[in-house]
N, CA, C and O of each residue as an XYZ file, in Angstrom:
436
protein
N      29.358    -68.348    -63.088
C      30.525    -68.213    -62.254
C      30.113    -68.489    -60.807
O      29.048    -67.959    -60.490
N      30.796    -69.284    -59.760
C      30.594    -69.379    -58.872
C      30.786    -68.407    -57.845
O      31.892    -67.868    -57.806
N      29.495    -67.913    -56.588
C      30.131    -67.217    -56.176
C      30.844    -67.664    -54.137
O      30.789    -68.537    -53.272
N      31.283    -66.630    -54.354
C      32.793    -66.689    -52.716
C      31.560    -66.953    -51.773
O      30.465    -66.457    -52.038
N      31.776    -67.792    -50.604
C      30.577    -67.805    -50.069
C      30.910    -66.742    -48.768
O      31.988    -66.152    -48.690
N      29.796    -66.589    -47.741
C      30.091    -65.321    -46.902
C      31.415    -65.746    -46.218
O      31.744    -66.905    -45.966
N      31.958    -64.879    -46.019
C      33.145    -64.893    -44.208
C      32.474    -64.075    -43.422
O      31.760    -63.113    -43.704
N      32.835    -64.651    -42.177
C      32.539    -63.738    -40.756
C      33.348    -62.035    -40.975
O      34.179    -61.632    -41.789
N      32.843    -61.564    -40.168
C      33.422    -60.201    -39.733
C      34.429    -60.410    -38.979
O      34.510    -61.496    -38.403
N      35.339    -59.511    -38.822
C      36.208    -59.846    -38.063
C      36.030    -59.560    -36.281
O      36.611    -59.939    -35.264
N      35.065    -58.818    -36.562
C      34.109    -58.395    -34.788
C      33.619    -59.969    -34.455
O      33.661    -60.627    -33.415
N      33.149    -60.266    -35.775
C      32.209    -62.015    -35.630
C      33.090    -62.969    -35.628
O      32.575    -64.087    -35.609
N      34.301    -62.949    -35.642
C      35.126    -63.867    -35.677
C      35.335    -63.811    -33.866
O      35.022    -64.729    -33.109
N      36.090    -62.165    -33.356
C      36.444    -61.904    -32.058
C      35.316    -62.524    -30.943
O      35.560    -63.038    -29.851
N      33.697    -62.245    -31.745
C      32.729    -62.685    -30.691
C      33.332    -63.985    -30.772
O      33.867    -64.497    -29.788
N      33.279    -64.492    -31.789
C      32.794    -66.197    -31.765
C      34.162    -67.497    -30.932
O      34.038    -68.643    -30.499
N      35.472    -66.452    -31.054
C      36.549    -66.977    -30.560
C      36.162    -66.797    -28.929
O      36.456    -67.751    -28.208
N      35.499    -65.588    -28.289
C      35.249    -65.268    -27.155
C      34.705    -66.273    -26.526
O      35.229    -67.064    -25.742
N      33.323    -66.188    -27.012
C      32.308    -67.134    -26.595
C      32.608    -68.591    -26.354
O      32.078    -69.289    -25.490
N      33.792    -69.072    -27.478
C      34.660    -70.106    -27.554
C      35.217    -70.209    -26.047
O      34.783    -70.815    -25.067
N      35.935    -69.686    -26.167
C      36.950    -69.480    -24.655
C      36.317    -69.590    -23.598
O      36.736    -70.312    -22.694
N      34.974    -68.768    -23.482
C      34.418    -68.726    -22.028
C      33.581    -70.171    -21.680
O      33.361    -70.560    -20.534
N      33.246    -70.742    -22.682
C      32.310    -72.152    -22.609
C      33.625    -73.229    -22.390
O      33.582    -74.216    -21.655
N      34.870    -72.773    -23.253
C      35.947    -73.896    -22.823
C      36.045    -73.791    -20.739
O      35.797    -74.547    -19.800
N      36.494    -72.545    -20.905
C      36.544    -72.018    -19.315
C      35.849    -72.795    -18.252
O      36.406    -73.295    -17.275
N      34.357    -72.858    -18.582
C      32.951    -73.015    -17.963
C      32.856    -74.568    -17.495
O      32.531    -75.034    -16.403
N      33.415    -75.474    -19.195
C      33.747    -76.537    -19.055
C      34.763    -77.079    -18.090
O      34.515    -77.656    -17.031
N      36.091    -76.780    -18.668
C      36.898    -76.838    -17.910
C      37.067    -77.143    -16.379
O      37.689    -78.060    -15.843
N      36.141    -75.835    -15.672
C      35.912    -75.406    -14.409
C      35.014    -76.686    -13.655
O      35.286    -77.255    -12.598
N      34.098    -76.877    -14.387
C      33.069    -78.070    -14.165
C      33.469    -79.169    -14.077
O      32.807    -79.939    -13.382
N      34.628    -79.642    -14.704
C      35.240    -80.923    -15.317
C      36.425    -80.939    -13.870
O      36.768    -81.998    -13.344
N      36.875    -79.702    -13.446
C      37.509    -79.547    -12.249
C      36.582    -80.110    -10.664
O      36.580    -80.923     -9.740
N      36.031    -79.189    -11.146
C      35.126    -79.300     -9.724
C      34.223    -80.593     -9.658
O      33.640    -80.850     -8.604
N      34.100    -81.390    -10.730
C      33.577    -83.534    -10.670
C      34.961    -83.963    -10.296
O      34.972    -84.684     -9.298
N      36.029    -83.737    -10.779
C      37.359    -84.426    -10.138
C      37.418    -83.946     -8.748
O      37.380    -84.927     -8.005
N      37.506    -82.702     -8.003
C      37.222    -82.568     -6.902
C      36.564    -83.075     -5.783
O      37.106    -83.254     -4.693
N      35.154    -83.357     -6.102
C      34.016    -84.215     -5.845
C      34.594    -85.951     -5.954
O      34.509    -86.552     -4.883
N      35.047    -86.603     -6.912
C      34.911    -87.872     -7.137
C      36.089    -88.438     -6.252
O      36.113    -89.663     -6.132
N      37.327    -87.512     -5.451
C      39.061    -87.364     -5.567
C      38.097    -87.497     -3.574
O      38.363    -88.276     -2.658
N      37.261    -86.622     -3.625
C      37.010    -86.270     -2.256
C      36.070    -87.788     -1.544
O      36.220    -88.358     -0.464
N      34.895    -88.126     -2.946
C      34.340    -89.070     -2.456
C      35.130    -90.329     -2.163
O      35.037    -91.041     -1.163
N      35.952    -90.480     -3.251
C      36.660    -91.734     -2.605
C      38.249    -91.730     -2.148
O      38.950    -92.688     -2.475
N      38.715    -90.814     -1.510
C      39.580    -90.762     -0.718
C      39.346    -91.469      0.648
O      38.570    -91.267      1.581
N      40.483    -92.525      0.355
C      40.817    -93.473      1.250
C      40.871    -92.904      2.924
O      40.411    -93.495      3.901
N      41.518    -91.692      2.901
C      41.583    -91.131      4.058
C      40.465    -91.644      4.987
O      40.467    -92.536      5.836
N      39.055    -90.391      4.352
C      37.857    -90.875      5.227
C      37.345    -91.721      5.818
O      36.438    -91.562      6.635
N      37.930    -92.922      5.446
C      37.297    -94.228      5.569
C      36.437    -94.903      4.787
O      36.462    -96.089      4.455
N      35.495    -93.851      4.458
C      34.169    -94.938      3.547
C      34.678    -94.625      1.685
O      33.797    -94.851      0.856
N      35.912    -94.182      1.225
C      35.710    -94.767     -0.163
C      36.065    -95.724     -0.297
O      35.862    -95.875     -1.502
N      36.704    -97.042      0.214
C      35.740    -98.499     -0.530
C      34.922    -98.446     -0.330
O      34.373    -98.521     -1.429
N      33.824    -98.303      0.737
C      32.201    -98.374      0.190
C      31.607    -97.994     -0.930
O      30.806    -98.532     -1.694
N      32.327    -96.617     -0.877
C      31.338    -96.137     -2.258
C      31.725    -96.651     -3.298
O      30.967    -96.873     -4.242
N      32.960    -96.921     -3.295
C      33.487    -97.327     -4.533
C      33.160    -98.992     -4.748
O      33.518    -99.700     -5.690
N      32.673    -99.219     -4.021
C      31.838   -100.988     -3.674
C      29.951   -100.892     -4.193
O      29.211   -101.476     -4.985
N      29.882   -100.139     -3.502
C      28.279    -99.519     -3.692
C      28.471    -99.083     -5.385
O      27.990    -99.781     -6.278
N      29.231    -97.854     -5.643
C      29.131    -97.865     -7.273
C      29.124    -98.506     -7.972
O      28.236    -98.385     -8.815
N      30.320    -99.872     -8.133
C      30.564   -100.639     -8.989
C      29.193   -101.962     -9.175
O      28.784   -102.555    -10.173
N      28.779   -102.033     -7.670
C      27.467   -102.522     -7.973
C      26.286   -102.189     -8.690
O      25.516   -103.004     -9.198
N      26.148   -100.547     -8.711
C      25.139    -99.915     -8.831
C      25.258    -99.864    -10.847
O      24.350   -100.009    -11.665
N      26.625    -99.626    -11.052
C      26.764    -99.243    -12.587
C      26.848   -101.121    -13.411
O      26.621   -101.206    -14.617
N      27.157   -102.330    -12.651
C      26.429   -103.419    -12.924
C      25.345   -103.650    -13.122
O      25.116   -104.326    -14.125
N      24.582   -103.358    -12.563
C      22.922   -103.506    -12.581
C      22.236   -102.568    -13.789
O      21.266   -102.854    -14.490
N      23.014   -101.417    -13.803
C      22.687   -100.704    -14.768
C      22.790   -100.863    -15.801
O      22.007   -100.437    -16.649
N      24.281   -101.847    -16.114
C      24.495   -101.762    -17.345
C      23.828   -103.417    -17.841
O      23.836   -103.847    -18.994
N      23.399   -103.984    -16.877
C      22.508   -105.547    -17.533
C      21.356   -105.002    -17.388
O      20.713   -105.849    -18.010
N      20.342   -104.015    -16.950
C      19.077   -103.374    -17.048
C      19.221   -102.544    -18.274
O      18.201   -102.707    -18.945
N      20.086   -101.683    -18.887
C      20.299   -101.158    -20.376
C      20.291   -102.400    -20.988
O      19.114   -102.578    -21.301
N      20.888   -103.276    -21.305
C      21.050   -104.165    -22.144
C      19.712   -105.068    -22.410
O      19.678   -105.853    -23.358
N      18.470   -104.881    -21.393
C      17.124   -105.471    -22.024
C      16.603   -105.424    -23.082
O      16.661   -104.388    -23.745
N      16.140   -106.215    -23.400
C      15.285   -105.245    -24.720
C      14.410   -104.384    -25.077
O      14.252   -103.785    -26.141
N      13.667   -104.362    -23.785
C      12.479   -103.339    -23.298
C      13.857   -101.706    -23.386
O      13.795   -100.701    -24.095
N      14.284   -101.871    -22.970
C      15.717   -101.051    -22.591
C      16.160   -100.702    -24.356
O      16.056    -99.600    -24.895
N      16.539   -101.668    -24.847
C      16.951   -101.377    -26.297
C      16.225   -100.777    -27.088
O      16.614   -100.020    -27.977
N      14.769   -101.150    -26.751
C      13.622   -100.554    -27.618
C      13.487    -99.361    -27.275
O      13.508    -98.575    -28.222
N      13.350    -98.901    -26.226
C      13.322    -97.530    -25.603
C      14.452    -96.549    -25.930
O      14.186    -95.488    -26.495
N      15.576    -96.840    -25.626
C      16.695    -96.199    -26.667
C      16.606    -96.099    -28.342
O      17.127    -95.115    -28.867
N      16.124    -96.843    -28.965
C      16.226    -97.103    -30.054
C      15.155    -95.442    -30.586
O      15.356    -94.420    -31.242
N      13.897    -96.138    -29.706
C      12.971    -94.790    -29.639
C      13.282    -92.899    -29.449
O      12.827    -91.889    -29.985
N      14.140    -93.147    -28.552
C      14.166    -92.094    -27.961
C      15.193    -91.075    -29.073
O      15.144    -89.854    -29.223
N      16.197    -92.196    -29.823
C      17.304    -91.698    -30.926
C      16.334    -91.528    -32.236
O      16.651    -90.768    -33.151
N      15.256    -92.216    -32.249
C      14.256    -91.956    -33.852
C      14.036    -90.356    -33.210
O      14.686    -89.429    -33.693
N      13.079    -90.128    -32.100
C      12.404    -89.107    -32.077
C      14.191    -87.597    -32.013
O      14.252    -86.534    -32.632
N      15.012    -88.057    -31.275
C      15.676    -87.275    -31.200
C      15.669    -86.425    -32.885
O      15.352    -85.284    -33.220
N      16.235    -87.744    -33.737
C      16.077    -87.259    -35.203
C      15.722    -86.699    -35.546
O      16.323    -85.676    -35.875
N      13.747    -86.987    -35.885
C      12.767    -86.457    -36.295
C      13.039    -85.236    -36.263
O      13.260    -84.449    -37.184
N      13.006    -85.025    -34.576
C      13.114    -83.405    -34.201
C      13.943    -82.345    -34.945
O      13.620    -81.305    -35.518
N      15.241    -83.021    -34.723
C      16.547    -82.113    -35.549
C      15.793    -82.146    -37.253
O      15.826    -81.166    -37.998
N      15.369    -83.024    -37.493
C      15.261    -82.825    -39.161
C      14.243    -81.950    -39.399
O      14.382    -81.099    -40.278
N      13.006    -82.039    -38.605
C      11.807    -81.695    -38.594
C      11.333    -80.091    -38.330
O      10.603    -79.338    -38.973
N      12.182    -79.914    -36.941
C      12.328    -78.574    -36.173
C      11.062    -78.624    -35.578
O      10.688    -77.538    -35.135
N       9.957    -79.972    -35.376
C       8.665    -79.624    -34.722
C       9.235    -79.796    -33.408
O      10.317    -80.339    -33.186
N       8.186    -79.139    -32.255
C       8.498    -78.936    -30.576
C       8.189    -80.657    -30.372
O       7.815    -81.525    -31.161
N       8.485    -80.668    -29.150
C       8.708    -82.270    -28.596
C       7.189    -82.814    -28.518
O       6.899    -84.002    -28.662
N       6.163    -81.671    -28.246
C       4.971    -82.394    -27.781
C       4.566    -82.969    -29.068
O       3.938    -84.023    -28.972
N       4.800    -82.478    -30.364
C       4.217    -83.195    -31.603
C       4.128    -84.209    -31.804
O       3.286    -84.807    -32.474
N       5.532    -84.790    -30.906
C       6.392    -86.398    -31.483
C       6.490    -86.760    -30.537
O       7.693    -86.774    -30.279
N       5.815    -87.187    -29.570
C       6.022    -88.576    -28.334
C       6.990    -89.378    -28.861
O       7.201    -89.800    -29.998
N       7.700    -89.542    -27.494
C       8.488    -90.955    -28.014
C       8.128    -92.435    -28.097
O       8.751    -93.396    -28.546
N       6.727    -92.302    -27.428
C       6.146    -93.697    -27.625
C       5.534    -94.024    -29.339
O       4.623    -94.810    -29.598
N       6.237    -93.271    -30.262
C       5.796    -93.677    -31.337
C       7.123    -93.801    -32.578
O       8.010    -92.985    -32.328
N       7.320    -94.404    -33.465
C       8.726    -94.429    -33.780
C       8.278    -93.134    -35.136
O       7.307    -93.368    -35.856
N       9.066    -91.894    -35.320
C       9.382    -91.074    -36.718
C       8.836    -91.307    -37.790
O       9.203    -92.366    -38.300
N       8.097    -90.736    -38.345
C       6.934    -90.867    -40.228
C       8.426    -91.270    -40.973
O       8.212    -92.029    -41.917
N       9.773    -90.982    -40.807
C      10.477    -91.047    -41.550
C      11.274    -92.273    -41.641
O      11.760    -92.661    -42.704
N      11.423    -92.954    -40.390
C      12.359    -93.946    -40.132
C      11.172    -95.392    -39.487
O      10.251    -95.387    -38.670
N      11.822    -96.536    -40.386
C      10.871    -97.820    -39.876
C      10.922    -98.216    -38.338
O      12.036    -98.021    -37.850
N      10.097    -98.661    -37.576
C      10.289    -98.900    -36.399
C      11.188    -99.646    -35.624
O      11.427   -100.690    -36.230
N      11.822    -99.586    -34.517
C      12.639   -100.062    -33.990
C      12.714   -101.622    -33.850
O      11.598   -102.139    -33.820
N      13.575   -102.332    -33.774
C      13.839   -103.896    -34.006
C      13.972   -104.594    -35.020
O      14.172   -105.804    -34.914
């Protein structure tokens, strides 16, 4: 016969809805206060958000044709094996450099 698998408590339910709420909150608040920041940096008022907003759009160009290398691809590619490893593995980070690709997964490219 199969059996019922556990349920929370209902105290463990109240924590877990809590804890819920206060990290939404936390978020929330954070997610406020970057719109604040981004609303402030480039408000026209001041004068300099076209710059920044000139300076950024340059800056996230360059970035995004420097990601797209392959030196760049390989390094990502790396960094998502070891992420893996880890979660599957549970060993600490120093075990698994990322300069080496996971015992589990073939190497990147």
């Amino acid at each position: 016969m199969a059996t019922i698998p556990w349920l929370p408590r209902r105290d463990d339910m109240r924590r877990m809805a809590r804890n819920t709420t206060d990290i939404t909150g936390q978020l929330l608040d954070t997610v406020g206060e970057i719109t604040r920041i981004a609303l402030d940096t480039f408000d026209p008022r001041n004068g300099s958000g076209g710059e920044v907003l000139s300076a950024l759009c340059e800056t996230t160009a360059e970035s995004a044709a420097a990601s797209a290398s392959p030196q760049a691809q390989e390094a990502f590619c790396r960094i998502v094996e070891t992420l893996m490893w880890l979660g599957t593995s549970g060993a600490p980070p120093a075990v698994h450099p990322v300069s080496r690709p996971g015992p589990h997964r073939p190497p990147c490219g």
